[in-house]
VEXPA-130460 format. One record per residue (C-alpha): residue in one letter; x, y, z. Coordinates in steps of 0.2 Angstrom, whole numbers, plus 5000, padded with zeros to 4 digits. Layout:
REM residues N
AXYZ/...
***
This chain:
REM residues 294
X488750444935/X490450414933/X491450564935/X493150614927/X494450614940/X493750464945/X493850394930/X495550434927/X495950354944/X495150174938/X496250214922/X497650224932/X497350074944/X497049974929/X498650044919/X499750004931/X499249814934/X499449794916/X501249854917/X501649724933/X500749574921/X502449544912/X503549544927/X502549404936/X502449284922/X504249314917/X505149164915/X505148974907/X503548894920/X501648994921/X501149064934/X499349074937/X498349214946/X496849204948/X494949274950/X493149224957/X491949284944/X490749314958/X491849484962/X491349544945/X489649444943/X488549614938/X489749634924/X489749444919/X487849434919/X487749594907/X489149564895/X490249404899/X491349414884/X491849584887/X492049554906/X493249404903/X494249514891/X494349654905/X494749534919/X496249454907/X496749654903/X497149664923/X498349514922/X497449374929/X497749194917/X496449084926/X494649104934/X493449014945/X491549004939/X490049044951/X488549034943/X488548854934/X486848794933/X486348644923/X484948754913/X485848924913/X487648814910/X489148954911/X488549124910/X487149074897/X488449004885/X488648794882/X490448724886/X491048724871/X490848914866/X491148964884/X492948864882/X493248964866/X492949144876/X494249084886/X495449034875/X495149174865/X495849304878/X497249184887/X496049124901/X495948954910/X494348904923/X495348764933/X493948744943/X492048814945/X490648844959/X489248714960/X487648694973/X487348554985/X485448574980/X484648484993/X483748654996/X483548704978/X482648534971/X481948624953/X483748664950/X484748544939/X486548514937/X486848534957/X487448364967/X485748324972/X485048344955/X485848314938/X487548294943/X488148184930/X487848324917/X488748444927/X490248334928/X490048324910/X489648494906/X491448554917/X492348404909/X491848504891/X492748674898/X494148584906/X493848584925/X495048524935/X494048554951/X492048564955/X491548654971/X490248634980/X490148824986/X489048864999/X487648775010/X485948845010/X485048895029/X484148715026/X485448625020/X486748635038/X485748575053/X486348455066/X487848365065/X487148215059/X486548325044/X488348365042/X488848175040/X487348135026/X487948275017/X489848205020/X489048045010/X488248154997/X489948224995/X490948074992/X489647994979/X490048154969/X491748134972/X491647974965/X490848024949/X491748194947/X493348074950/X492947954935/X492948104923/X494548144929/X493948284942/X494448344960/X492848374971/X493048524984/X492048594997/X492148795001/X491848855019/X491248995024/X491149035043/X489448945050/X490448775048/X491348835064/X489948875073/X490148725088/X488948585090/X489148475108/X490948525105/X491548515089/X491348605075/X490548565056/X491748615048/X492948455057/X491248335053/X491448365034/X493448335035/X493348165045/X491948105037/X492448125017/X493748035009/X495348135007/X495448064988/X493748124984/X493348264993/X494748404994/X494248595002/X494448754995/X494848865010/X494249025010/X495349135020/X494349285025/X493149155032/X494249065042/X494749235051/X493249275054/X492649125061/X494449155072/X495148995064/X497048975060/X497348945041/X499148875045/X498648755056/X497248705047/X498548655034/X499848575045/X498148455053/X497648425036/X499248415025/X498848425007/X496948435010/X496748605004/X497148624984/X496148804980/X496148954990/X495149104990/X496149264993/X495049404999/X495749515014/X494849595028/X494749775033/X495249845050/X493449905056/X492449815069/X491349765053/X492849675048/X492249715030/X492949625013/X494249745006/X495649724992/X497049604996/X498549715006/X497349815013/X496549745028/X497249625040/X497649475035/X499449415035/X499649335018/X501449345018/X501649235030/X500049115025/X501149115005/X502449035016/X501348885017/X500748824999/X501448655000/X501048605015/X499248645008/X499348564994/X498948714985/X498648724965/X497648874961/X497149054971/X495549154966/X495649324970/X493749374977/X492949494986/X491049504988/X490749664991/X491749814983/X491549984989/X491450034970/X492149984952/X492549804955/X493649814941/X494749944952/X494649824967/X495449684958/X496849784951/X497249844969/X497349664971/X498049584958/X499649744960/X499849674978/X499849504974/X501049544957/X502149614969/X502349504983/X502549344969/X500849274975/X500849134963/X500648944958/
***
C-alpha cells in the first residue's frame, strides 16, 4: 500500500517535471523528449489510455512502442484508434519495437513472419522507424548466424523502406561477446546496408559491455539515428537507475548527436526500484535541465 509521505513525494517529483515542460520546448522548433513504454509496461497493459496521458503529464512529446504484435497490434488497439490516443494527449511514436521471430514462429507481424502487415500496421500510426528489439537465446549463435540474420535484416529494410520506413537494430550487450576475434555486434554493422539497416544504440548496454559510445559514432558516422537513454548505478551490479544518477557521462555523450546521426532519444529503464512514474520524472527533470533534446 501506498503510503502518504510517499505519495506526496511522487506528487512532488511529478509536479515539478510538469513545471520544467514549458521551459524545454520554449521556442519557435519542437523538441522532442522521449520514452520506451517498456519502462511503464505494467501500467500500459492495465490501462494504456490513462498511462499515455500520464506519461504526456511528465512532459515527454514522443514515445517508442514495445510490445507490437501482429495479433495483439499496439497495446490491444488497431492503428487507427492507437494514432488518435496519441494525438489526443500531444503524443508522437516515431518509431516502435518489433521481434526478429526466427524463435517465435506462431507469432505474426515479426520479420520472419508477417512483416508486411507490420510495416503496414506502423505505417497507419506514422512510424518513422521499426526496431528489431532484441534477439532471442536461439536466434544469436555463431557468426555465420549473425550474417543470415544481417540478410534477414536487409530484405526487411527493403520493405519497411518502400513504405517510407527506417529499419533499426537495438543492441543489448551479448552482441559484444567475442567470437575468433571479433564481435557480433561489428557482423551486423558490416554486413547490412547502411541505407536499410540503421541501429538504435542503447547506452546502458554499450557500457556494460565496456564499449565506447563516442567511438562507436565517430567509426560509424550517421549510423545511429535512436538512442536509448537509461543510466547505470555505481554498485558492482551496475544496476538500471534514473538518468543523472549513476555513471554514465551523458553530458559529454550530448556533445555527439550529429555525428550520430541522431533523431529521437527514448528515456528507458527496465527495472525501477518503485513507481515507474517517479523514475521517469527524475529523469525526464535531469534531461529538461541539461537541454537533452532533438
Amino acid at each position: 500500500m501506498t503510503s502518504r509521505r510517499s505519495f506526496l513525494k511522487s506528487t512532488a517529483v511529478v509536479s515539478a517535471g510538469l513545471l520544467m515542460a514549458p521551459q524545454l520546448f520554449a521556442g519557435d522548433k519542437k523538441r522532442y523528449v522521449g520514452v520506451q513504454l517498456y519502462t511503464v509496461r505494467d501500467a500500459m497493459a492495465k490501462d494504456p489510455v490513462t498511462t499515455l496521458a500520464k506519461v504526456a503529464k511528465v512532459g515527454f512529446n514522443s514515445v517508442e512502442g514495445a510490445t507490437y504484435t501482429g495479433t495483439q497490434k499496439f497495446y490491444g488497439m488497431e492503428p487507427a484508434a492507437f494514432k488518435k490516443v496519441l494525438s489526443d494527449n500531444g503524443l508522437i511514436m516515431p518509431s516502435g519495437h518489433f521481434m526478429l521471430g526466427e524463435g517465435m514462429p506462431n507469432t505474426k507481424g515479426t520479420i520472419s513472419n508477417d512483416w508486411q502487415k507490420a510495416v503496414d500496421d506502423a505505417a497507419a500510426v506514422g512510424l518513422q522507424y521499426m526496431v528489431c528489439a532484441y534477439l532471442l537465446d536461439n536466434e544469436r549463435g555463431t557468426l555465420d548466424h549473425y550474417k543470415e540474420t544481417a540478410d534477414k535484416l536487409n530484405k526487411a529494410g527493403e520493405i519497411a523502406k518502400k513504405a517510407g520506413i527506417q529499419l533499426c537494430y537495438h543492441n543489448h550487450d551479448f552482441e559484444f561477446a567475442s567470437q575468433d576475434g571479433k564481435y557480433p555486434y561489428d557482423v551486423l554493422l558490416e554486413n547490412t546496408d547502411a541505407d536499410l539497416v540503421k541501429m538504435e544504440m542503447d547506452i546502458y548496454w554499450m557500457f556494460k559491455a565496456k564499449q565506447d559510445p563516442i567511438a562507436m559514432f565517430e567509426k560509424h558516422p550517421g549510423r545511429f539515428p535512436l538512442w536509448h537513454v537509461k543510466d547505470m548505478d555505481n554498485t558492482p551490479k551496475q544496476m538500471f537507475t534514473e538518468v543523472g544518477y549513476g555513471v554514465i557521462p551523458f553530458k559529454e555523450i550530448f556533445k555527439h548527436t550529429k555525428t550520430s546521426g541522431l533523431k529521437y532519444f527514448f528515456n528507458e529503464q527496465d527495472i525501477c526500484p518503485g513507481d515507474p512514474f517517479v523514475s521517469i520524472t527524475k529523469s525526464y527533470n535531469y534531461m529538461a535541465a541539461n537541454k537533452f533534446h532533438v
